[in-house]
Structure formats: C-alpha cells, structure tokens
LUMKE-950753 format. One record per residue: residue in one letter; x, y, z of N, C-alpha, C in turn. Coordinates in steps of 0.1 Angstrom, whole numbers, plus 5000, padded with zeros to 4 digits. Example, Ala and Ser with C-alpha at 12.3 -4.5 7.8 and 13.67 -1.06 7.14 Angstrom:
// residues 2
A513249435078512349555078513249675078
S512849785071513749895071512950005079
// end
This chain:
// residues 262
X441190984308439990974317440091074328
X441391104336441291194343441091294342
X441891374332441591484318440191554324
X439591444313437991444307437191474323
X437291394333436491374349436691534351
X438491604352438491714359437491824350
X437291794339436591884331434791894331
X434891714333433191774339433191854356
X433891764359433691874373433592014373
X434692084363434392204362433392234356
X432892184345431492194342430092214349
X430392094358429092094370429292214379
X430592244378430192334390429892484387
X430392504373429792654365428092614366
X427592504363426292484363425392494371
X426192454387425892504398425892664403
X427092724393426792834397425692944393
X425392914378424392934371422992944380
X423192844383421392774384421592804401
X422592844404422092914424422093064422
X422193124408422593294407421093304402
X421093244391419593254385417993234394
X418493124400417493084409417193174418
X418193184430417793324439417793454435
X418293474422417593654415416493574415
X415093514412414293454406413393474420
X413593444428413393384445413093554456
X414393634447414393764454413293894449
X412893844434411493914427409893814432
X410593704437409193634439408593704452
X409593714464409493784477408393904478
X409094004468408794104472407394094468
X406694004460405593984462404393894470
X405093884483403993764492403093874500
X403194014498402394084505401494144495
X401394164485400794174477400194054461
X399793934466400393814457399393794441
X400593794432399993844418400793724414
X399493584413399893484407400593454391
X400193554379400593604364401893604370
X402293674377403793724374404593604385
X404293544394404893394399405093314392
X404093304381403793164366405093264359
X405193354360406193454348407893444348
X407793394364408893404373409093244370
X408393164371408693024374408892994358
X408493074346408993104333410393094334
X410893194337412093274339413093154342
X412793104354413592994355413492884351
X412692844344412692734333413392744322
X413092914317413792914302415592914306
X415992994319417192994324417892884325
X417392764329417892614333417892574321
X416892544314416992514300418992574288
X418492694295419792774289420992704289
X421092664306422292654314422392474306
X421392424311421892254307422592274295
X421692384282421392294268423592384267
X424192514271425292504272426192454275
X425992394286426992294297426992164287
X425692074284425591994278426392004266
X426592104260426992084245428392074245
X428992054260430492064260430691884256
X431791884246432191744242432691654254
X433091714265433491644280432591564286
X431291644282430191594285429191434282
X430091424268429791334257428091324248
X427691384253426491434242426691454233
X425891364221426391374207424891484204
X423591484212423191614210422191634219
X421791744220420791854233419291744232
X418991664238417991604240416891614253
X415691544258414991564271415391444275
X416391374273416491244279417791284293
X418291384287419391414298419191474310
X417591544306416791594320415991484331
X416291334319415291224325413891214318
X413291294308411991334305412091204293
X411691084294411590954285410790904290
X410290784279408990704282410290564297
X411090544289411690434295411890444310
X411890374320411990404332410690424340
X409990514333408690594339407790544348
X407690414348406490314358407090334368
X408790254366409590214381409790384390
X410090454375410090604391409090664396
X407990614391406890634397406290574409
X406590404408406490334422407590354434
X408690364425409790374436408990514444
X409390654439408690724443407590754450
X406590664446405290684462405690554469
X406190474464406990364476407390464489
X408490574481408790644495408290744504
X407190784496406390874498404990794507
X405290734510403890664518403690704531
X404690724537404490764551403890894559
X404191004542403291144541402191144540
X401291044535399691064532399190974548
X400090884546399790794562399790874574
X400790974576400791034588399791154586
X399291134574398091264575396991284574
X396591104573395391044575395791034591
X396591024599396490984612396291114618
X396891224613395991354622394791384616
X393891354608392891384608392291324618
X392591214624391591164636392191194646
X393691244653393991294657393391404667
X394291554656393691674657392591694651
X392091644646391091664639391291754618
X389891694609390291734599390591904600
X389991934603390092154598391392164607
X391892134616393392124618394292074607
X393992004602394891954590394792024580
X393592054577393292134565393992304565
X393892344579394792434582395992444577
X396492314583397992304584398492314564
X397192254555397392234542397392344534
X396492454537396292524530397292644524
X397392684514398792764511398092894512
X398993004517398793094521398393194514
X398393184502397493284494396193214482
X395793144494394393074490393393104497
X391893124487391393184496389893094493
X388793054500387193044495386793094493
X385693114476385693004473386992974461
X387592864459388392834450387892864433
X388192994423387993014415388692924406
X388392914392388692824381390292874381
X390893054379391993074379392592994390
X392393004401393292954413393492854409
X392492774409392792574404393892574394
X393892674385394592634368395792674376
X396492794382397192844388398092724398
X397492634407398092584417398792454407
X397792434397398292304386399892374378
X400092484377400592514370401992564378
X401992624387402692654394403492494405
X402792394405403392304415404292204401
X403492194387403992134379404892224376
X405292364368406592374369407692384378
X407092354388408292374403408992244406
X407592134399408392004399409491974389
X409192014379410092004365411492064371
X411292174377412792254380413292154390
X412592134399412892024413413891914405
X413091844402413391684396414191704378
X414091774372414591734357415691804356
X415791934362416992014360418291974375
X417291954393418091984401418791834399
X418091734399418591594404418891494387
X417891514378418391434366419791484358
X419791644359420491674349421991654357
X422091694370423891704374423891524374
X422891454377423491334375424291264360
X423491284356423791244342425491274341
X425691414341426891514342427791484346
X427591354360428491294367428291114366
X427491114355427490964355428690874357
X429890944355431090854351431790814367
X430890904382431890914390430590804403
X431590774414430890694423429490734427
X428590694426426990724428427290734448
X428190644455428090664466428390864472
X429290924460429091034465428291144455
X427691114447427091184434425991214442
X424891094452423891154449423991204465
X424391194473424791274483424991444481
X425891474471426291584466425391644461
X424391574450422991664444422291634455
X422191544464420891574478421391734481
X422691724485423191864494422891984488
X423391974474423392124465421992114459
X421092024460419592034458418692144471
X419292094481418592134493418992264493
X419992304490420792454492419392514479
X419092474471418292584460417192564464
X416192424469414992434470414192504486
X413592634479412592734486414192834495
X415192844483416092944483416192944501
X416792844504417492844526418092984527
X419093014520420193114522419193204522
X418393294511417493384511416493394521
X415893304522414393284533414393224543
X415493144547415593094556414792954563
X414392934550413192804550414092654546
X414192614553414992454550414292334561
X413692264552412592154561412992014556
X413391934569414491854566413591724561
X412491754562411591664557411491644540
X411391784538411691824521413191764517
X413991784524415191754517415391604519
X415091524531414991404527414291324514
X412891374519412091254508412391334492
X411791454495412591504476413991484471
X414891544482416191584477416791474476
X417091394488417591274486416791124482
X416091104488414891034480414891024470
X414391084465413991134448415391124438
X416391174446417791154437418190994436
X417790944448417990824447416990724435
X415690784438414590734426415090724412
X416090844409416290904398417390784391
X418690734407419590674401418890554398
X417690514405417290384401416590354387
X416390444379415090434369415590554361
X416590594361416590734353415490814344
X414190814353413290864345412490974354
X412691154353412291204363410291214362
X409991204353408691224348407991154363
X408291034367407790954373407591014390
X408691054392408591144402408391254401
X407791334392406991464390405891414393
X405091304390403491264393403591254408
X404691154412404591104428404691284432
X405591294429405591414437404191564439
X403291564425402291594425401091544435
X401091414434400091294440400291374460
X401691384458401691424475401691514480
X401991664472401591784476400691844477
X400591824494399391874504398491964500
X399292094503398792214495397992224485
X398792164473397392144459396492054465
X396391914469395491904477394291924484
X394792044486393992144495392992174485
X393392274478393392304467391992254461
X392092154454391292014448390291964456
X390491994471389491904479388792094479
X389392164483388292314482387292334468
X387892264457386692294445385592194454
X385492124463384292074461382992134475
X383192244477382892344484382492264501
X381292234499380592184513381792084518
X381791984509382091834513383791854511
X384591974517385791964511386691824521
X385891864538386791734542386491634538
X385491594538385391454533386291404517
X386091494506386991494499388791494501
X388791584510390691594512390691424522
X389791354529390091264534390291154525
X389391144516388691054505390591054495
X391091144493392091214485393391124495
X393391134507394591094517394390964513
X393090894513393090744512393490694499
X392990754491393190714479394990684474
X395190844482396990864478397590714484
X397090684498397790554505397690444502
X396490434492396190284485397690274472
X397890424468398890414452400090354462
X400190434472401490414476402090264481
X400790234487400990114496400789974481
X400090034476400389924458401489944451
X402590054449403390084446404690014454
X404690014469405489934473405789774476
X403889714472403789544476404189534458
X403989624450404689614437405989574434
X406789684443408589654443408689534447
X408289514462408589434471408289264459
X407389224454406989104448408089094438
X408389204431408989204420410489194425
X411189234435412289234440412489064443
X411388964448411788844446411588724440
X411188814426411388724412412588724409
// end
C-alpha cells in the first residue's frame, strides 16, 4: 500500500505539472490578446486546454497505480449520480454572492453594479455571437475549473486523508485559476467559494456537473450578459435575475438543512 500511495503521488504531481505548463502557455497566447479581443481564437484557446487536460487525465489515469480498470467521465465527476446534491450543496454556498448583490443594488445603486458586472470586452448592443460566445466561453472554463482542477486530482488521491487532499487541490487549484503567477490576479473570494468550496462540494457528492450549473447560475458577468439581451429593461432584468438566483439558493440550503435532520 505504501508502494502503490508513493506512486500516485508521483503521478499527481507529473499531472500537476502538465496542467500548470499547459495552462499558462494557454494563458500567455490568451494575453496578448486583451488589446485587441478576438473571441474565435479564446473559444480556440479554451479548446486547447480542454483537449490538453483531457490528454493529461486520460495518461495519468491509465497508470495501473491509479486503479482504473478504464478511461471513463466518471473520474472527472461527469455522472448522473450525485448531481442534485452538488448542485444544492453548491448554491447552498453560493448564496451570499447573489445576496450581497442584491444589497448594492439599493445601496450604490443598480448601473453601479452593473458596472462592476460587466466584462470588459462587452459592448451594447449584445449581438447573438457575443451571447453564444459568453455561454460558451464560461461553460468551458467551468468544465476545466471543476472536472479536470478539483474532480480529477481528487479521485487520484482518493486513497489519502480528505483533511489534507482537499486543502492541497484548494491550494494548487488557486495557483492555476486566472493564471496568479502570470497576471497577477488572485481573488480570495474566487478561491474560497470555487476553489475550496466547490472541492469540498465535490468530496460531498462526487458529482462535478452540479457545480458547473451553480457555478454558471452565479457568474455575474454572463449575467450581465443575459440581462443586456433585454436592451431597455436590462436593470430590471439583472435585478429580477439576482432574485431569482437567491430564491435557488436560499431553497437549496432549507433543502440540506431539512434533510440533514431526517
């Protein structure tokens, strides 16, 4: 058993190295395009490292240390089983995002908010490309987030104490997402509720699908987004959108909570 443990470790950690080489080449071609921003080739790029992680799991996985009898999406977490609970768990923890941003709309006011929401290479009015574009671009970024960063090393280390497993994928999750070392962007808010959060979601329900939705449900930005197709009435829609998100959340947690004491 010891054997076998020192062998995944070296495994995880070639995997790690993979997926932090891959990712920031990936990160360093995305750059050089924010002054001139050509959405085709960010969807091309966020390709790139999908097909790459794919690569990396489906090798690492095929190691017999591993114990996979074969390359499946269940090792990413992508299964029907689990899927409800990582979905509640997940905007269970996510409540306090849509709540505190229903509170600065009355605050600062909505167009302050909407400011604060908008991603920076969005422009009015919202064309059909942009919409397809932000759907496409936040869903593969969740897939890479949640199936590759946090489902897949877990699994890889199923065999070792969860008290330091998911600490270690929070840490080496936060080191890849929006590349810190390269850009210098690390928001401890992201790394909480995604990195650790979310890993924790993962050990409870092993199902990452579920937190791909929560995690869609709460990103502001596409938000934005969605509330801009509706031209005139965008605040009232992005408000209408905040409420809505805090009703899933706030039913997702009187969900756990009842069911925790059956």
């Amino acid at each position: 058993m010891a054997l076998q443990n020192r062998k995944r470790i070296k495994s995880v950690i070639l995997y790690y190295l993979l997926t932090f080489l891959t990712y920031y080449i990936a990160r360093h071609f995305m750059l050089q395009l924010t002054q001139v921003f050509v959405s085709l080739y960010v969807l091309l790029i966020h390709l790139f490292i999908l097909i790459g992680m794919l690569l990396i799991t489906y090798v690492t996985s095929k190691s017999s240390y591993l114990s996979y009898e074969k390359y499946s999406s269940s090792i990413i977490g992508v299964k029907k089983d689990g899927l409800g609970k990582s979905f509640l768990w997940a905007n269970a923890f996510l409540t306090p995002i849509p709540l505190l941003w229903l509170v600065g709309t009355q605050v600062v006011g909505t167009d302050i908010m909407l400011i604060a929401a908008k991603p920076s290479w969005a422009n009015l009015p919202i064309s059909f490309w942009t919409f397809a574009f932000a759907i496409l671009f936040w869903s593969s970024g969740g897939i890479i987030f949640f199936c590759f960063w946090q489902a897949f090393p877990y699994e890889a280390l199923q065999s070792f104490p969860k008290k330091y497993v998911i600490p270690l994928i929070a840490i080496l999750w936060a080191g890849l997402y929006n590349a810190p070392l390269l850009t210098g962007k690390l928001d401890p808010g992201d790394v909480i509720f995604l990195g650790f959060l979310f890993t924790v979601v993962y050990h409870k329900s092993r199902n990452s699908i579920g937190s791909l939705l929560a995690y869609l449900l709460n990103e502001n930005p596409l938000w934005w987004i969605i509330a801009a197709t509706f031209g005139t009435a965008m605040s009232t829609a992005f408000i209408i959108f905040l409420i809505v998100r805090i009703l899933i959340s706030s039913i997702s947690t009187a969900i756990l909570v009842i069911s925790s004491r059956k």
